[in-house]
N, C-alpha and C positions, 0 to 999 in steps of 0.2 A: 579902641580898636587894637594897640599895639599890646596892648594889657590882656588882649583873649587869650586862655590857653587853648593847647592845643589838642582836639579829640579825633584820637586815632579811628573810633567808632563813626566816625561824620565826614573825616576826608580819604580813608578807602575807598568807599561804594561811588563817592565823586569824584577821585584818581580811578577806580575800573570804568567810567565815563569816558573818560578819553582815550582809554583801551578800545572802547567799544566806538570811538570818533573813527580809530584806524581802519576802521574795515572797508570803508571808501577805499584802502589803497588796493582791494582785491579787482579790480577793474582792468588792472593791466593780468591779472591772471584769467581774468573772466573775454578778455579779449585775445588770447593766446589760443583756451580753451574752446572758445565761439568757435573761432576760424577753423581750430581743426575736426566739431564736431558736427558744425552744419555747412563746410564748405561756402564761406563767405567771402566776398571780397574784404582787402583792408580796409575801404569807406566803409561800409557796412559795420567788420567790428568794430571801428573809430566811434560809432554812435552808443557804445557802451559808455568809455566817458563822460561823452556830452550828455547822456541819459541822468548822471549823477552827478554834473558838476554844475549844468543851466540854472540848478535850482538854487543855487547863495544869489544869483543877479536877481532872479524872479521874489526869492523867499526872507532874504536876508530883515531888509527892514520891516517888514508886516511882522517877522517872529519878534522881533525888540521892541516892536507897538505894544502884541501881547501878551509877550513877559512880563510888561507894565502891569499888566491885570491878572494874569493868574499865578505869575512866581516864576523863579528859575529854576527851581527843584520839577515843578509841572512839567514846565516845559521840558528840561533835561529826559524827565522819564517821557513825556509823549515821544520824544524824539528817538530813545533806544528803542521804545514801543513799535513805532515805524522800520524802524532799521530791522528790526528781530522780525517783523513781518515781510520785508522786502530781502532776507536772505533764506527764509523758507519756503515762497514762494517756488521759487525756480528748482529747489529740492526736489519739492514734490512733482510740482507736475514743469516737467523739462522739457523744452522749445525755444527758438529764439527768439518771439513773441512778448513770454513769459520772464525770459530771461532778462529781459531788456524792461519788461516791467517790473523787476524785482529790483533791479538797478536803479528805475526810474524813485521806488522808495524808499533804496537807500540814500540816495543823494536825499532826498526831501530831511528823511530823518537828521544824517548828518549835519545840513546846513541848522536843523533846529539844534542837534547838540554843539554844535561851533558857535553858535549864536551865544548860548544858553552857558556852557558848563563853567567859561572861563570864569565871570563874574560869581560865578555859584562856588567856585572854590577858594576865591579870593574871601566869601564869607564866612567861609569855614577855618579860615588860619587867620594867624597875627597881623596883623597889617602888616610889621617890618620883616613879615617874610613871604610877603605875596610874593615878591619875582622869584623867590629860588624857589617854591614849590610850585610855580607858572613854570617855570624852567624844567624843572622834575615831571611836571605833566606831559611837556615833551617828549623825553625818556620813555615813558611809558607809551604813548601816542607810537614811538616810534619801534619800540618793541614787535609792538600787536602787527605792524609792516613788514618788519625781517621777519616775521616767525611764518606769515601766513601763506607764502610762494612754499616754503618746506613742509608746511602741512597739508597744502593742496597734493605735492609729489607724494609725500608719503600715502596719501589715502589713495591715491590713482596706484600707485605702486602696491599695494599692499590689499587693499579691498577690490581692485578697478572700478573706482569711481571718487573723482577728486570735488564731488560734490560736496560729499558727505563735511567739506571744510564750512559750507552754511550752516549743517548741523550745528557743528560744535558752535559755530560763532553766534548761532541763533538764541543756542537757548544761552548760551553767557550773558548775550543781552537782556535774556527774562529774566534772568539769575541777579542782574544788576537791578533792574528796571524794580523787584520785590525789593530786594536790600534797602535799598536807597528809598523807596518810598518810605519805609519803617523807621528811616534814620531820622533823629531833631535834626533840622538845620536851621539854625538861626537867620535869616535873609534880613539883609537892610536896603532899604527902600529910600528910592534917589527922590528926593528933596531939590534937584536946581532945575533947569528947565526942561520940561519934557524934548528929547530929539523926533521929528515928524519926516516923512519923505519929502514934503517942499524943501524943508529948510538945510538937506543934507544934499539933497540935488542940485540944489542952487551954491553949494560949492564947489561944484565942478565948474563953475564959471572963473576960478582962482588956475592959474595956469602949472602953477607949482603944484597944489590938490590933485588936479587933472590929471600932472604927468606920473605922481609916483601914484597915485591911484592903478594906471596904466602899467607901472612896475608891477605892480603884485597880480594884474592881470597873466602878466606874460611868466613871469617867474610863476607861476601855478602851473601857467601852461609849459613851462620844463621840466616841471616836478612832473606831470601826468602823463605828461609827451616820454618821458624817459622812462618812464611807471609801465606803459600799454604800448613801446616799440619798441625796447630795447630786447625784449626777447624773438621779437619777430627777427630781427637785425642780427641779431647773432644764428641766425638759424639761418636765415636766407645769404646772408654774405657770409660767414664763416664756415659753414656748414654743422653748427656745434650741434647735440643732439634736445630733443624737444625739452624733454623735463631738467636737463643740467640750467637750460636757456634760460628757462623761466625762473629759477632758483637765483640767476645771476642777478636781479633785479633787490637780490636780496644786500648785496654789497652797496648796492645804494643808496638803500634804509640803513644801512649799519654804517656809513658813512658820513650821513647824514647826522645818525644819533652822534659820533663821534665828533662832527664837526659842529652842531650844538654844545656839545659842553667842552668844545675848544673856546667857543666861541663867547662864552660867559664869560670864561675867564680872563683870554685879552680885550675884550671889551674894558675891562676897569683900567684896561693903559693904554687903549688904541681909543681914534677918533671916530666915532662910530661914522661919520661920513666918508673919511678914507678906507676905514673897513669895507663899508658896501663898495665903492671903488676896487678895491683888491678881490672880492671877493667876485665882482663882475669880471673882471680880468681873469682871474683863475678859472671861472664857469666856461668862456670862450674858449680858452687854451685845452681844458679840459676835452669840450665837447669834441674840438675837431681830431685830438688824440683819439678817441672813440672811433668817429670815424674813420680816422684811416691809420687805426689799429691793422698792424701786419696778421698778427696771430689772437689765440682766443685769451692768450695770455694776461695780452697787453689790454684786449677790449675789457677784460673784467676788471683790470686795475682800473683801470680809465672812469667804467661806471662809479668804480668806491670813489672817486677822487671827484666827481662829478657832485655825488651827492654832500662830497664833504666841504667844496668851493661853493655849491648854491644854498646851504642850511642856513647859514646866516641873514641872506637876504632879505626874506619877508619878515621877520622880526626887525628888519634893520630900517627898511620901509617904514613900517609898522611906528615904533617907536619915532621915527626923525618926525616924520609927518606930525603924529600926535603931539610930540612935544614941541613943536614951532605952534600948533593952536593948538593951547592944552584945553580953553575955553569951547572948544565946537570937536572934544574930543570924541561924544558920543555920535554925534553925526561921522564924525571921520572912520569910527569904527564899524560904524555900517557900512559904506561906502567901500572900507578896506576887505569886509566879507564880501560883497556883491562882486568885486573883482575876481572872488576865488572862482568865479564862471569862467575864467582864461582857461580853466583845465576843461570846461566844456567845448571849447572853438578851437584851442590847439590840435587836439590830438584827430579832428576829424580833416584838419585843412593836410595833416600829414598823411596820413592815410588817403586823401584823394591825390595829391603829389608821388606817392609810394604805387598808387596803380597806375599814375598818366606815366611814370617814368621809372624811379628803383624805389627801394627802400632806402638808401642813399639820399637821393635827393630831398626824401619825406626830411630826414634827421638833419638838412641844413635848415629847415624851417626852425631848430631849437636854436643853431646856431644865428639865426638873425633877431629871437627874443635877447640870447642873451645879450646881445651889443647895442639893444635897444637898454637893457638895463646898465650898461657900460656909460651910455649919453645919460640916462638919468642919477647915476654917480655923479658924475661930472654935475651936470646940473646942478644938483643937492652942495657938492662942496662948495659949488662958486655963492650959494644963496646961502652960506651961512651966515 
């Protein structure tokens, strides 16, 4: 494994994979746009989320049943296959119906290329440098997030019509889903014991499993929540104007990306359980600054700093959990995708709080994830 070189021709089209994973984060601009083009309630566009995010809890372990059987490379391309069908859809023929079923495909796709791509790029490089290029796929993951709220604006500003951002993203997916089919990839095929739904379920009965399971629940549902309200929020309490609004969502992917590769690096000197610690602490502080941001100033700092205190965390989950059972790693990994459904239940419990009362009140619903992830720090350090 550590002895593979490395082919630039094999891990491209599997790096534009995880470009093409980002396009789930178009949902907070798909929920901006809903509301202003068919006059929706917040409940209402809050079901865009959950339209794309239900499916890791529903889809998660049945795609790692059959990746067993037909590869990761398969699966990878069925899943951009899906994706590139659920952001043409609504292109063409536009309704909230349609649009909400275009959604409902991209989630599907997604959760298969989340499934699928990570262990599929692990194949394709060195062993001793799977994490920095898992790391580097980040990077790019989160590129395809800042660039896509400015491409929406630019095409609504320029052609009026910020649909046209499914185009481009549509056929990039076709553009990948051909490349990649063409490409060798070597695949190695796991040898220890198959992971099943009984045997990953029944570790939720482990109360440590349970709760940071529960973490990456709620921490998706911040990542989503801030993804598909933060533009409503700066528009309804600020009064800032629509397309700046939705752009500012963009500082949260870019701080995100940044506070990812802050975060690699003190990792090699910080205790990765006190990190998730600081980093829950930061997310709290962060958020209510947000909130009771004086000016449009300070709420867009707030967002950058938002995304750059919470990037750490599901990585941080991720690793702790797996590495206390490194032996029911496969089960845990399932488990840990099925959680990424937090961003299907968040963002509509806020949106129903954002009509019974403000938008205000919707955005302390983040603020009570993140202090639920504050007790699960704490937790994690006291179990080490």
């Amino acid at each position: 494994m550590n002895a593979r070189k490395i082919s630039v021709l094999s891990i491209i089209p599997v790096m534009f994979s995880f470009f093409v994973m980002s396009f789930a984060d178009l949902v907070g601009i798909g929920v901006d746009n809903a509301k202003a083009d068919f006059q929706i309630s917040n409940t209402m566009a809050q079901l865009i989320p959950m339209a794309v995010f239900i499916w890791f809890f529903l889809l998660s372990l049945p795609i790692g049943l059959l990746q067993d059987r037909i590869g990761k490379r398969n699966m990878v391309n069925i899943g951009m296959g899906v994706t590139a069908l659920g952001l043409l859809l609504p292109f063409f023929f536009y309704s909230f119906p349609l649009l909400l079923a275009g959604f409902v495909l991209l989630g599907v796709g997604n959760t298969i290329i989340q499934v699928s791509a990570n262990p599929l790029l692990i194949d394709v490089v060195p062993g001793n440098r799977s994490a920095s290029f898992l790391s580097f796929s980040q990077f790019i993951k989160s590129i395809g997030s800042m660039v896509a709220p400015f491409l929406a604006s630019y095409f609504a500003l320029t052609f009026g019509n910020w649909k046209i951002v499914f185009l481009v993203f549509g056929v990039f997916s076709l553009l990948t889903v051909i490349w990649l089919h063409f490409t060798t990839v070597n695949e190695t095929v796991s040898e220890g014991e198959k992971a099943t739904m009984g045997s990953a379920i029944k570790l939720l009965s482990s109360p440590y499993i349970l709760l940071m399971v529960l973490g990456i629940f709620f921490v998706v549902g911040i990542d989503v929540g801030v993804n598909s309200t933060s533009g409503q929020f700066l528009m309804d309490k600020l009064g800032m104007d629509a397309e700046p609004a939705k752009q500012g969502r963009s500082l949260y992917f870019f701080g995100k990306m940044l506070g990812t590769f802050m975060g690699a690096l003190l990792l090699t000197r910080l205790n990765p359980q006190r990190f998730l610690l600081f980093s829950s602490m930061a997310t709290i502080v962060t958020l209510l600054a947000f909130i009771f941001a004086p000016g449009i100033g300070m709420a867009l700092t707030s967002i950058f700093l938002i995304g750059m205190a919470a990037s750490n965390i599901f990585p941080l989950i991720f690793s702790i959990t797996a590495g206390k059972y490194v032996l029911r790693a496969n089960e845990i990994s399932g488990l840990m995708i099925m959680a990424v459904s937090g961003g299907a239940i968040i963002p509509p419990v806020i949106g129903g709080i954002s009509d019974l009362f403000s938008i205000t009140a919707g955005m302390y619903v983040l603020v009570a994830c993140a202090i639920y992830l504050l007790f699960v720090s704490i937790y994690s350090l006291k179990k080490v």
